[in-house]
N, C-alpha and C positions, 0 to 999 in steps of 0.2 A: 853720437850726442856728446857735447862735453858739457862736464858739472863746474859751475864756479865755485868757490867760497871765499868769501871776508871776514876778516874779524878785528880791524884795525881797535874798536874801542872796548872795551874790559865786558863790557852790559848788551853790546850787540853783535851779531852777526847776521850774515846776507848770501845768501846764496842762488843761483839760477842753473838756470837750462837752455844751452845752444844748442843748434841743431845744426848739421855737419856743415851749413855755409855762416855758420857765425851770427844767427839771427835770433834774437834772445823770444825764448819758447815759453819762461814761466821763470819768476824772481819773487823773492817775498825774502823780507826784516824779520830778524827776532829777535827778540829781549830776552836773550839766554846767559848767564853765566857759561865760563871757559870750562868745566865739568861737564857741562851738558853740548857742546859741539860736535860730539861724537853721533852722540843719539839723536841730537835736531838733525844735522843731513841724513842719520837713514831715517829719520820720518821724513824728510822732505822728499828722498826719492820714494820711499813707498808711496805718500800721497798723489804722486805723480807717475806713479805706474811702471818707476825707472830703477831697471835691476841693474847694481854695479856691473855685469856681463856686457847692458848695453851701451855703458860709456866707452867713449874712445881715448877722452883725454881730461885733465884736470885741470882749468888755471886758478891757481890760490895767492891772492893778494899777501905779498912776504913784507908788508911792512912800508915805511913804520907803521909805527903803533903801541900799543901797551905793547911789552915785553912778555906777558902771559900769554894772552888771548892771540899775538901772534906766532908765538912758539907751539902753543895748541894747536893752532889753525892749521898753521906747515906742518904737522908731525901729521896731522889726521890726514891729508894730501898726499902725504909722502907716504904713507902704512896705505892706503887704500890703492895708491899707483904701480907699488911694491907688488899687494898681492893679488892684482888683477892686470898685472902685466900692462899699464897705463903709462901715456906720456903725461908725465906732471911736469908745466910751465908756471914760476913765479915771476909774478909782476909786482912793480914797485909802484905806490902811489902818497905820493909826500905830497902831495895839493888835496889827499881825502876827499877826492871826487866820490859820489854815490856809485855803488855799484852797479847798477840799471845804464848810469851815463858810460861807464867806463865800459861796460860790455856793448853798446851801443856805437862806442868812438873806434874800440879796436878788437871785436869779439869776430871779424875777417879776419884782421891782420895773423889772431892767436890760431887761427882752423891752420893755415899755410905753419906754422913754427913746429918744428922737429927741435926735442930734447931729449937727453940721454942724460940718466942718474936723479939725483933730488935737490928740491929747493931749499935752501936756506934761509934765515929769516933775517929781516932788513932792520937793523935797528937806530935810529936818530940822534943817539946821546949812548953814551958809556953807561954800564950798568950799575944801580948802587945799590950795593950789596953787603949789605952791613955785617960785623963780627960780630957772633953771638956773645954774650956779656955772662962771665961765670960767678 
C-alpha cells in the first residue's frame, strides 16, 4: 500500500491510499493547521485500518507551496520512511492540481519508482526571513 500526503496550502492537507497497482483506495481533505499533520495522517491511517507496517512506500507532494506546511509535510514523510524502513518519493506540482487528480494521472507511474534517501522541499520564490529587531 502507499500512503500520499499534501500540504501545498498553510490551512489544508490531503492525503490517500494506493494499493500496490497505483489505484487510489481512499483520499479525503482536511482543514488542519501544519501542528496538526502529524496526528491527521495517523488518524487517517487508523480510520482506515492502515498500520504503518503495511505501507510500502510514501509519495509527498515537496512543493511548492507555503514554506511551513511543506517543510512539515516533507519532514513527516521523511521521519515516517526513516523509521519504517519506506521508500519515500517527492513530487513536484507547481500547476496545484488536486490530489485525487494527481494520484489518478501518475499513482502507476509512482508503484514502478525506486528511491534511495529523503525528499526535500520545493520552494517557488526565495525565502523572507526577516531580522529580528532589538
Amino acid at each position: 500500500m502507499i500512503l500520499f500526503l499534501a500540504a501545498q496550502d498553510i490551512t489544508r492537507m490531503e492525503a490517500g491510499l494506493l494499493d500496490s497497482e497505483g489505484r487510489l483506495l481512499s483520499f479525503q481533505e482536511f482543514t488542519v493547521a501544519p501542528e496538526g499533520y502529524l496526528a491527521t495522517t495517523a488518524e487517517f491511517l487508523h480510520d482506515h485500518l492502515v498500520s504503518p507496517e503495511a505501507l510500502e512506500k510514501i509519495v509527498v507532494v515537496s512543493g511548492p507551496g507555503s514554506f511551513t506546511s511543506t517543510r512539515i509535510i516533507v519532514t513527516i514523510a521523511n521521519a515516517l520512511a526513516f523509521a519504517k524502513k519506506l521508500l519515500v518519493i517527492g513530487v513536484e506540482n507547481a500547476a496545484r492540481q488536486g490530489g485525487e487528480e494527481m494520484i489518478r494521472t501518475s499513482g502507476a507511474i509512482w508503484v514502478k519508482q525506486k528511491t534511495e534517501g529523503f525528499v526535500t522541499p520545493v520552494y517557488d520564490r526565495p525565502p523572507h526571513i526577516t531580522i529580528k529587531k532589538v
